[in-house]
N, C-alpha and C positions, 0 to 999 in steps of 0.2 A: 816285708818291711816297707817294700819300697810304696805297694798300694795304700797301706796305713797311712805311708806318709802324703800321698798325693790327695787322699780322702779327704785328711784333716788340711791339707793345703787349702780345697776347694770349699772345705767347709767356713774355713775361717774369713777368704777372702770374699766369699758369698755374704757373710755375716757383716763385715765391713761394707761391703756396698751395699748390703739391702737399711743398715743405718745410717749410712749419705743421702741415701734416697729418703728415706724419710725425716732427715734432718732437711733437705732441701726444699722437703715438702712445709716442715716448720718457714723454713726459710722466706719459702716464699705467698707464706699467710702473711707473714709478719709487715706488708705492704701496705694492710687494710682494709677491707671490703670492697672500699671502689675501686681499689688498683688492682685484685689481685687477677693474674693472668691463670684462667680454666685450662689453657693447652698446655702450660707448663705444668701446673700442679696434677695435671692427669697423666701427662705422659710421665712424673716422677712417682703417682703411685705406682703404673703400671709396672714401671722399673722394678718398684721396691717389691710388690706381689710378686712378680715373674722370681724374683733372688730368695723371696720366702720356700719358692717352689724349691729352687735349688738346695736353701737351708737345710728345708726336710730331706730332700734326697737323700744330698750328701751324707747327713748326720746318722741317716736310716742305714747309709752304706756302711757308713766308720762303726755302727753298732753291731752291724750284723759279720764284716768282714776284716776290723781292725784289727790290731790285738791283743785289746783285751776281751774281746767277743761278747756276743749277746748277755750270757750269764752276767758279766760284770756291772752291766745297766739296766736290768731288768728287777735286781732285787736292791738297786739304790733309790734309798731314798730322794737324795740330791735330783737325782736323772729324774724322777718323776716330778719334782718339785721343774726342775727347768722345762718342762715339758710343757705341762699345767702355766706355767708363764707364757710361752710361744704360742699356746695355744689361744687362751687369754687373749693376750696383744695382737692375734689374727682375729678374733671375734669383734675385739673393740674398734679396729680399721674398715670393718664393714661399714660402719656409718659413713665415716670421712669417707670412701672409697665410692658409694652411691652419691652424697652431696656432691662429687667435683665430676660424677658422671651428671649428674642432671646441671650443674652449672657450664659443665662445656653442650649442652645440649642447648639450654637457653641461649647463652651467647651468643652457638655458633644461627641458632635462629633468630635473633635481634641483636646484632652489634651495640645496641647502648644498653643492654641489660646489665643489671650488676646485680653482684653476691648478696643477697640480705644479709644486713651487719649479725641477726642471730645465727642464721646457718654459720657465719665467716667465726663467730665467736667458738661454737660448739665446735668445728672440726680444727679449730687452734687448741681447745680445751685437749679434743680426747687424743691428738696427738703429740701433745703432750705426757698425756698421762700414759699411750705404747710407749715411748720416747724413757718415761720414768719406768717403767715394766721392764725395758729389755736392759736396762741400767745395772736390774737384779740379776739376771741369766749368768751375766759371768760367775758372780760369788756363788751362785748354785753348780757352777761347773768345775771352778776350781775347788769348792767342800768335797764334790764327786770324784774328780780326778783322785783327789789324797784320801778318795775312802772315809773322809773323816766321820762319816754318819753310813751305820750299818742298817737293812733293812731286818 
């Protein structure tokens, strides 16, 4: 009991910061184009990436050694539906995730460089739209939890 509990501890406070991290990432587009700082918004992806890491672990862990064991989320609907989201939401941070590596590269090789206002618009767009994606994970977790949808 006591591993279930420390799983889902780790899993949950991973979840929480890997969306501070990319709420911070919002945060700190929300500056502009010309203001936005490349060291900060790279080093809050990295954050967020590294915690995705731990998301999956964790969650891989709680599924295969929780208590309600593999069977329980293998044939839920729900668990694959939140899956198919996470997975989603890491596919669509590839772009942001290359845009703030090639603008910390710029910068850090021409200090007066700036963000092109398209790029700066596009990786506010689509993190927004992970930001809306991971919004839904919960409701697909709590439908799962209560079984409420059989495979």
């Amino acid at each position: 009991m006591w591993t279930d509990a420390l799983l889902a501890y780790i899993h949950f406070a991973a979840i929480f910061a890997m969306i501070w991290f990319l709420s911070r990432e919002w945060t700190l587009l929300r500056t502009g184009a010309g203001a936005v700082d490349v060291e900060r918004i790279a080093r809050a992806d990295a954050g967020y990436g590294a915690l995705a890491v731990v998301v999956v672990l964790s969650g891989a862990l709680r599924a295969a050694y929780g208590l309600k064991g593999w069977a329980f989320y293998v044939h839920n609907p729900a668990f694959h539906l939140k899956i198919t989201l996470f997975v989603l939401v890491g596919l669509l941070s590839i772009l942001p995730t290359l845009a703030f590596l090639r603008w910390r590269r710029a910068r850090r090789a021409d200090p007066a460089w700036r963000v092109p206002e398209t790029e700066w618009r596009a990786a506010r767009r689509w993190i927004l739209v992970e930001l809306h994606l991971l919004a839904l994970i919960p409701l697909a977790a709590v439908v799962m939890a209560r079984g409420m949808i059989h495979g």
